[in-house]
C-alpha positions as CSV (number, residue, x, y, z in Angstrom):
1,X,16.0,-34.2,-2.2
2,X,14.0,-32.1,0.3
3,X,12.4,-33.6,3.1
4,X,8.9,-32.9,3.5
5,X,8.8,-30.8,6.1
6,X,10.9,-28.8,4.0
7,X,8.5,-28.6,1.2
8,X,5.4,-27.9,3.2
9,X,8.3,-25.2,4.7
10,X,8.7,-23.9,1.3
11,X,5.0,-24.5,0.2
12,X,3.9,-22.2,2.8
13,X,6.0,-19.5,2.3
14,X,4.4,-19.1,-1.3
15,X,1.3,-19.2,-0.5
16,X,2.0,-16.6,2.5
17,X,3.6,-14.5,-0.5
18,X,1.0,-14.8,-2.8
19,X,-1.7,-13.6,-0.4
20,X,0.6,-10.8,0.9
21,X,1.0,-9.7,-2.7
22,X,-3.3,-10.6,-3.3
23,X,-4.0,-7.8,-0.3
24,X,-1.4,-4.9,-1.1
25,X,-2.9,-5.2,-4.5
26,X,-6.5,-5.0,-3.5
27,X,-5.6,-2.5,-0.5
28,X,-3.8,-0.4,-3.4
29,X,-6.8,-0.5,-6.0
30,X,-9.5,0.0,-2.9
31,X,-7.3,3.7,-2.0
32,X,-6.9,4.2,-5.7
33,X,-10.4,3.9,-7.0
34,X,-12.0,4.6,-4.2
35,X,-10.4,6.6,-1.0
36,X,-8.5,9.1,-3.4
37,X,-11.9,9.5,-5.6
38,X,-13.9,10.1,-2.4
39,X,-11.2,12.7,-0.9
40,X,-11.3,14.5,-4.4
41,X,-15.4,14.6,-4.1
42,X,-15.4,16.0,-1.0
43,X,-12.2,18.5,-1.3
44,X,-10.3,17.4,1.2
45,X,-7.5,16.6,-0.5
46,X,-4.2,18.4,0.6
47,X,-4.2,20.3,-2.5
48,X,-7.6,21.3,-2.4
49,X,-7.3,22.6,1.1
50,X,-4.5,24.8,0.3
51,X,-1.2,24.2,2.8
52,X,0.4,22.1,0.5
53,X,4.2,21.7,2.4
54,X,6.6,20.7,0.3
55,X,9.4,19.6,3.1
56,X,6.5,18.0,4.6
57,X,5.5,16.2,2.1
58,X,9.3,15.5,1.2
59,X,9.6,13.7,4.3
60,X,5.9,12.1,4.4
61,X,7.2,10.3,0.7
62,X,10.7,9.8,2.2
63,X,9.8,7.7,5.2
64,X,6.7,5.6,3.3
65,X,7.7,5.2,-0.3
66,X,5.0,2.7,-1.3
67,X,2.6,5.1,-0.9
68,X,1.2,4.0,2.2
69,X,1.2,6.6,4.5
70,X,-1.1,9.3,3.1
């Protein structure tokens, strides 16, 4: 059986999960529906600008592949 400094231990790392997962999920949702929406609106989008670089962009996705980094 687990101490209880163990289990507020353990306790604490779930919660610390849960919110981590709580604000990647709300940060994700806020760029989603609202940042990438805005960028289209105003055209400033990489596409929209026109010097789209692939090996750029290659490298961009490489090093942040959760989408982070745009």
């Amino acid at each position: 059986m687990a101490s209880p400094f163990q289990k507020q231990a353990r306790d604490r790392k779930f919660i610390y999960i849960g919110l981590i997962i709580v604000l990647f999920t709300f940060a994700w949702f806020w760029r989603h529906y609202n940042i990438d929406a805005q960028a289209s609106k105003l055209a400033i989008r990489e596409i929209n600008r026109g010097d789209v670089e692939l090996s750029g962009s290659v490298i961009r996705l490489t090093l942040c592949p959760l989408d982070f980094c745009d």
